[in-house]
C-alpha positions in Angstrom: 3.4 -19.4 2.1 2.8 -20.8 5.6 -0.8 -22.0 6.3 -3.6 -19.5 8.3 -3.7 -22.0 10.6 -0.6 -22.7 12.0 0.5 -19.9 14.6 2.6 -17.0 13.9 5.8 -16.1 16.1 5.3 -12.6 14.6 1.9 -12.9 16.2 3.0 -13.7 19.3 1.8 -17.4 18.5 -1.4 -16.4 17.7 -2.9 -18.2 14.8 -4.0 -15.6 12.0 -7.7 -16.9 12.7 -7.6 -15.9 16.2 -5.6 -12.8 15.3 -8.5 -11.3 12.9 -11.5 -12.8 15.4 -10.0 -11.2 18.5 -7.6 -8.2 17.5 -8.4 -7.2 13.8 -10.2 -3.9 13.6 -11.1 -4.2 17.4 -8.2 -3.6 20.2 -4.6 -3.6 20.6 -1.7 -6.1 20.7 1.3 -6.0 21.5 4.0 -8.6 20.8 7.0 -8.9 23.1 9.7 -10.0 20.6 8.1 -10.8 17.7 10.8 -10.9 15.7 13.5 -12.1 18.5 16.6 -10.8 18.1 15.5 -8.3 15.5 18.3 -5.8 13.6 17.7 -3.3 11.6 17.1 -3.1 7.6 19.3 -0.3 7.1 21.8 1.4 9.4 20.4 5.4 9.9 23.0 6.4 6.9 21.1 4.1 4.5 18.0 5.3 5.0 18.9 9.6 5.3 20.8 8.4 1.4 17.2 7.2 0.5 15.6 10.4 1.9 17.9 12.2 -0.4 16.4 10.6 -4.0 13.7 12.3 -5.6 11.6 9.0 -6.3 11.5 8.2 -2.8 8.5 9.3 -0.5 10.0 11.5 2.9 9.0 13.2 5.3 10.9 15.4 8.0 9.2 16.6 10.8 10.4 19.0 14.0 8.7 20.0 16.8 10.1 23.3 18.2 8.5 26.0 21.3 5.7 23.6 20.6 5.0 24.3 17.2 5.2 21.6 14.5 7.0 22.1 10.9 7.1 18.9 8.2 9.0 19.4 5.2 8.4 16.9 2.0 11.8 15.4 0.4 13.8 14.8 -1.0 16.1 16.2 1.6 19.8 17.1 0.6 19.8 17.7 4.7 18.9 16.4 7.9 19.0 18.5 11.1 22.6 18.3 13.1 22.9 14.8 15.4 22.8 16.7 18.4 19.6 18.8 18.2 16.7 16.6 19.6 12.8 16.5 18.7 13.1 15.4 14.8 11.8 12.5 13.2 12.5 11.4 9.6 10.0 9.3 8.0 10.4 7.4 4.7 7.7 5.7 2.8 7.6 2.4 1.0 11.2 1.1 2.1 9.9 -2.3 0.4 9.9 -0.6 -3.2 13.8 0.0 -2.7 15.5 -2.5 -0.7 14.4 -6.2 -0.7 15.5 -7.2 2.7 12.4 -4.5 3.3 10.2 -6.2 1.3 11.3 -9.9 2.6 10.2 -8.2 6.0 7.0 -6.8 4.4 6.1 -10.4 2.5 6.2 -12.1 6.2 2.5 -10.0 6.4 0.8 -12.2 3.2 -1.3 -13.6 6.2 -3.5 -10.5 5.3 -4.2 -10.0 1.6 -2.3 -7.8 -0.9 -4.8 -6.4 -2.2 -5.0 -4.7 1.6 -1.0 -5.2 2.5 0.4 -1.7 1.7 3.9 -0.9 2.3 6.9 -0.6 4.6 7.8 2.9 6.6 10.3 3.5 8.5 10.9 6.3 11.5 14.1 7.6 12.0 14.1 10.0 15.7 16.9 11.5 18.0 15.7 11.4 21.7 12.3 13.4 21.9 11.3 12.7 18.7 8.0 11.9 17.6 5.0 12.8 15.3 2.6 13.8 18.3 -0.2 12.1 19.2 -2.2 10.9 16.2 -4.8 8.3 14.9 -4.2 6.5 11.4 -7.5 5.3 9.2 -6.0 2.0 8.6 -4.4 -1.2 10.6 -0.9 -1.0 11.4 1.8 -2.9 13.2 4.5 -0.9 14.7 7.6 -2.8 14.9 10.5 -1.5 17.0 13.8 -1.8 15.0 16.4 0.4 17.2 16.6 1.4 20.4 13.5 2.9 22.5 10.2 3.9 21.8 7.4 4.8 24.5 4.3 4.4 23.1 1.1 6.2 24.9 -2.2 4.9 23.5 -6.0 5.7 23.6 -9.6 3.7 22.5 -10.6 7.7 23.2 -13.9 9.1 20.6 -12.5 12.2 21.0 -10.4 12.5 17.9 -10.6 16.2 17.1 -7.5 17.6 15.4 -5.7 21.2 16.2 -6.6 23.1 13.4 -3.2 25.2 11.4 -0.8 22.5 12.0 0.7 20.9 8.9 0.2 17.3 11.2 -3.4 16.3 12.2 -2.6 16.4 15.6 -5.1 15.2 18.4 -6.7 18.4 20.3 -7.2 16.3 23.3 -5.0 13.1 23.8 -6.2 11.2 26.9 -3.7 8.2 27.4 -5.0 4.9 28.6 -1.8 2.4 28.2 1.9 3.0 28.4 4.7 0.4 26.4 7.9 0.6 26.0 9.0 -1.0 22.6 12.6 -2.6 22.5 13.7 -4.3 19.3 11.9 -7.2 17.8 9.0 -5.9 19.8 5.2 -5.2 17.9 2.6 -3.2 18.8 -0.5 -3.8 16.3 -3.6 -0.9 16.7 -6.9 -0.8 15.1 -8.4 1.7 12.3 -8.6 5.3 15.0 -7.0 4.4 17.6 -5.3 7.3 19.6 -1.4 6.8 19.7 1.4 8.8 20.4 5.0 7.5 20.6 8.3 8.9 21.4 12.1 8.1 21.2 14.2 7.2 23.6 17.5 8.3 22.2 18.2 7.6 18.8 15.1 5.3 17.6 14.1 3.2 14.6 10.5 1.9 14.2 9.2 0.3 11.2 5.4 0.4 10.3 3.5 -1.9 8.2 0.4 -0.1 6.9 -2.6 -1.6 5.1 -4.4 0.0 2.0 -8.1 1.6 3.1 -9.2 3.5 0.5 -12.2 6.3 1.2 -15.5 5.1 -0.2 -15.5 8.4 -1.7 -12.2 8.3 -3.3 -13.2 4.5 -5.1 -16.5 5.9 -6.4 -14.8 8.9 -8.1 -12.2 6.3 -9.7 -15.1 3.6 -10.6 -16.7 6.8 -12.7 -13.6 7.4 -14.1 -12.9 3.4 -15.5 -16.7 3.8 -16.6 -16.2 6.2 -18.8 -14.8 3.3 -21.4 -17.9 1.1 -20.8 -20.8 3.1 -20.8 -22.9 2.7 -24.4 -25.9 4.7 -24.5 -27.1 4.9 -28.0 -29.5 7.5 -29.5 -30.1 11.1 -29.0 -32.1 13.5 -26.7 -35.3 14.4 -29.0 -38.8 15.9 -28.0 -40.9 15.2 -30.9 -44.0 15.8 -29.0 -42.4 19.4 -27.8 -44.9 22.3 -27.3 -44.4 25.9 -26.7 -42.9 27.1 -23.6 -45.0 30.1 -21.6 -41.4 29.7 -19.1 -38.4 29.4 -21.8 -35.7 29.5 -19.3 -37.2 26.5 -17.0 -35.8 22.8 -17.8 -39.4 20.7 -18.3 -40.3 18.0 -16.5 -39.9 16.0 -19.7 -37.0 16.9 -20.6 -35.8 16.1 -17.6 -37.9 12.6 -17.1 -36.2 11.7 -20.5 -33.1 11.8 -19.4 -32.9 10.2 -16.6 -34.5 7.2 -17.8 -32.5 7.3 -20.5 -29.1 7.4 -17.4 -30.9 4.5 -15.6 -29.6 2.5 -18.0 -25.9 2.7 -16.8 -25.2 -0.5 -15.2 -22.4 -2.4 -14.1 -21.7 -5.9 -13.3 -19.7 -7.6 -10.9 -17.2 -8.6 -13.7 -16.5 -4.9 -14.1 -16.0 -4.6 -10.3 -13.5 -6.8 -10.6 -11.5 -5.4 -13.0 -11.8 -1.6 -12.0 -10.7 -3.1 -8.2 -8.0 -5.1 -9.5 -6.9 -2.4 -11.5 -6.9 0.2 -9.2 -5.3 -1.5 -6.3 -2.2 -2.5 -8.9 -1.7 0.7 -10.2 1.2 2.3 -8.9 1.3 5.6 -7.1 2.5 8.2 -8.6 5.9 8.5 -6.9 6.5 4.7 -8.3 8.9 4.3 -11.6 10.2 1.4 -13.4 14.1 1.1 -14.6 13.9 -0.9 -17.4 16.8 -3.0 -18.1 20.0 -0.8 -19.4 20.8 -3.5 -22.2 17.7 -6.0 -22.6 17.9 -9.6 -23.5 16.6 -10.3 -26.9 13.0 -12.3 -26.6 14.4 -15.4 -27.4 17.5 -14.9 -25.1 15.0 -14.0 -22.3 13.1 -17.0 -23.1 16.1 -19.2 -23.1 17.4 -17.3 -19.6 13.9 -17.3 -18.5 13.5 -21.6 -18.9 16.7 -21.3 -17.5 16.6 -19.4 -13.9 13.2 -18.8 -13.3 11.7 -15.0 -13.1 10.6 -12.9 -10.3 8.7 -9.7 -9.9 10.3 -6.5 -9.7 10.4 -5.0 -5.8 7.7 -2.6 -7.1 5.4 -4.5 -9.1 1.7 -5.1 -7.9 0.3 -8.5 -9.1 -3.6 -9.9 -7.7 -6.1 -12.0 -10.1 -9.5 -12.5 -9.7 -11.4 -15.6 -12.1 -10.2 -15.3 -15.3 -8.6 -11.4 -14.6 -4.9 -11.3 -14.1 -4.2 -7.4 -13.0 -0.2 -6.2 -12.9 0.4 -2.5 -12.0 -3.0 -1.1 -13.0 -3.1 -3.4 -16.2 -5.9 -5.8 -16.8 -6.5 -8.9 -19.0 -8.2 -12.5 -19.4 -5.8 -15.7 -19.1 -6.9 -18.9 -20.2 -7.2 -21.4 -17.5 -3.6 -23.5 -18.3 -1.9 -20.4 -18.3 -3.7 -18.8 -15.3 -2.1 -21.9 -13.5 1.5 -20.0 -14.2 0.4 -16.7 -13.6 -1.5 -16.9 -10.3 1.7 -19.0 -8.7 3.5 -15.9 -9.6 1.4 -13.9 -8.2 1.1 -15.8 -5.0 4.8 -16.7 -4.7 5.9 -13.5 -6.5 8.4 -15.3 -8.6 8.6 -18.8 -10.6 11.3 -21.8 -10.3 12.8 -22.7 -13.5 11.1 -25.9 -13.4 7.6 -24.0 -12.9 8.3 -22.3 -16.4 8.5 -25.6 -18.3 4.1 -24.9 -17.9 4.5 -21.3 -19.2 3.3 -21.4 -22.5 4.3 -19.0 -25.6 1.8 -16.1 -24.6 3.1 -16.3 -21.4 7.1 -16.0 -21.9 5.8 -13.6 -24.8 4.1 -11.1 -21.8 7.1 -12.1 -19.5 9.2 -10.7 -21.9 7.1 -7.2 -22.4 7.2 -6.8 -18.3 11.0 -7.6 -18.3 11.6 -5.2 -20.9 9.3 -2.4 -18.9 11.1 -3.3 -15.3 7.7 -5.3 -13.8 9.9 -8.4 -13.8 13.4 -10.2 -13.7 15.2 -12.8 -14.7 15.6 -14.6 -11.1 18.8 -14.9 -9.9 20.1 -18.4 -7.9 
């Protein structure tokens, strides 16, 4: 992984420092040719095939006598070549092709535990999903032909209310690009943006994970549930007859919540619910396990051999002692944290890194090869 400190191309030679003091959560960049020379992933064929599969994440939208329809895939379909004003999105590219996720991986300058995934736009000439804000970072990278991009710092962000899109009521733009290939355009959390193709039109966007306050609290309840001891029983020995039978008492009540107020957490459990929760993979995400699996000790011996590397959809972050792998949790000792964390980081291990693997290791290599998380690596 290249140093924060040296500068980026990709950020038009910014240093990542400089990119997250200046830019990050604050204004606008954009990037002429940050990726010079830049060709696309997958040719428009490529990706209407992945639109088509059930397990991947699509979108079509149309925009028609100014009304907006969006239809969820998978789509056996796409409207004729000729007809204008549709876009095709498709989610998480990375989890499918790994020339997606190589393109992905050159974001590690930001975290994984905030790196989300890779989408890509498909639009004929018109195209576009109106003008919007997203609740998260994201660079816009143009992959094929034309995109005009209109954005806003605007307050205003109320939405038409009855259209499947949240589309701004009252989109006021301040800047105009026009994207070619290999150009970026990175925007802050709410800002206004609205782009349209230019003929047929490719953009690729790299989206960060943000989850809603609310949403974490309602999932830290939820890992709680298997922590919390509170031994004992409500009793009222000192109970005395009720004039108001169907009122709760202010003992009862007092009781209880002292008894509550001794739900606590620590930052160990933190840790764990976070690094479980940003590993565990969304619902649309499935593991092929191997059609005819190695034996364990042929893994091993392939394993000592070539090296492994994580499957394209597999999730990996530590945190002390914690090791987390699509929404699984458990303590490594520090030798064998050594191994783990490099794959982690890396996202795969060199045969001559798996001479430091020990037993436990190969053994839980062996269980994630067998369940799709990982691979034998291939030279």
């Amino acid at each position: 992984m290249k140093k924060s400190t040296a500068t980026l191309p990709l950020l038009g030679g910014l240093t990542p420092e400089q990119f997250f003091s200046e830019y990050w959560h604050k204004k606008p960049l954009l990037i002429r040719q940050a990726i010079p020379n830049f060709s696309p992933i997958l040719s428009p064929e490529q990706l209407f095939e992945l639109a088509g599969r059930d397990e991947v994440e699509s979108r079509l939208i149309t925009f028609f006598k100014q009304h907006w329809e969006m239809k969820n895939g998978p789509h056996a379909a796409l409207p004729v070549k000729e007809k204008k004003d549709w876009t095709l999105l498709v989610q998480g590219v990375n989890l499918h092709d790994r020339a997606a996720d190589a393109l992905l991986r050159q974001f590690r300058f930001i975290p994984d535990a905030r790196l989300d995934d890779l989408m890509i736009s498909f639009a004929k000439d018109g195209g576009g999903v109106g003008p919007h804000f997203d609740s998260y970072d994201v660079f816009l990278l143009q992959a094929h032909g034309q995109r005009r991009w209109k954005i806003s710092a605007q307050k205003d962000l109320s939405i038409i209310e009855g259209m499947p899109l949240k589309i701004l009521r009252n989109f006021q733009a301040e800047q105009e690009f026009v994207l070619e290939p290999g150009d970026m355009l990175y925007l802050p959390p709410h800002y206004a943006h609205d782009g349209v193709a230019i003929g047929d039109c490719m953009t690729y966007s790299i989206g960060f994970k943000a989850p809603a306050y609310q949403e974490l609290g309602e999932a830290f309840l939820g890992f709680m549930v298997d922590t919390i001891e509170l031994p004992g029983r409500f009793a009222d020995p000192s109970l005395k007859a009720s004039t108001h039978p169907a009122e709760i008492s202010a003992e009862m009540l007092s009781t209880i919540q002292e008894q509550l107020k001794k739900i606590t957490f620590s930052e160990e459990d933190m840790a764990i619910f976070l690094g479980e929760y940003l590993t565990d993979p969304k619902a649309s995400v499935f593991f092929n396990s191997p059609a005819k699996p190695l034996t364990p000790k042929r893994f091993a011996t392939s394993a000592l051999k070539n090296g492994v590397a994580l499957s394209l959809k597999t999730q990996m972050l530590y945190k002390g002692k914690h090791v987390f792998i699509n929404g699984e949790s458990f303590a490594a000792g520090k030798e064998d944290k050594l191994s783990l964390c490099k794959l982690a980081n890396q996202r795969y291990l060199e045969a001559s890194d798996m001479s430091a693997a020990s037993d436990d290791v190969l053994e839980a290599f062996c269980m994630w090869y067998e369940d799709g998380w990982l691979e034998i690596k291939s030279n």
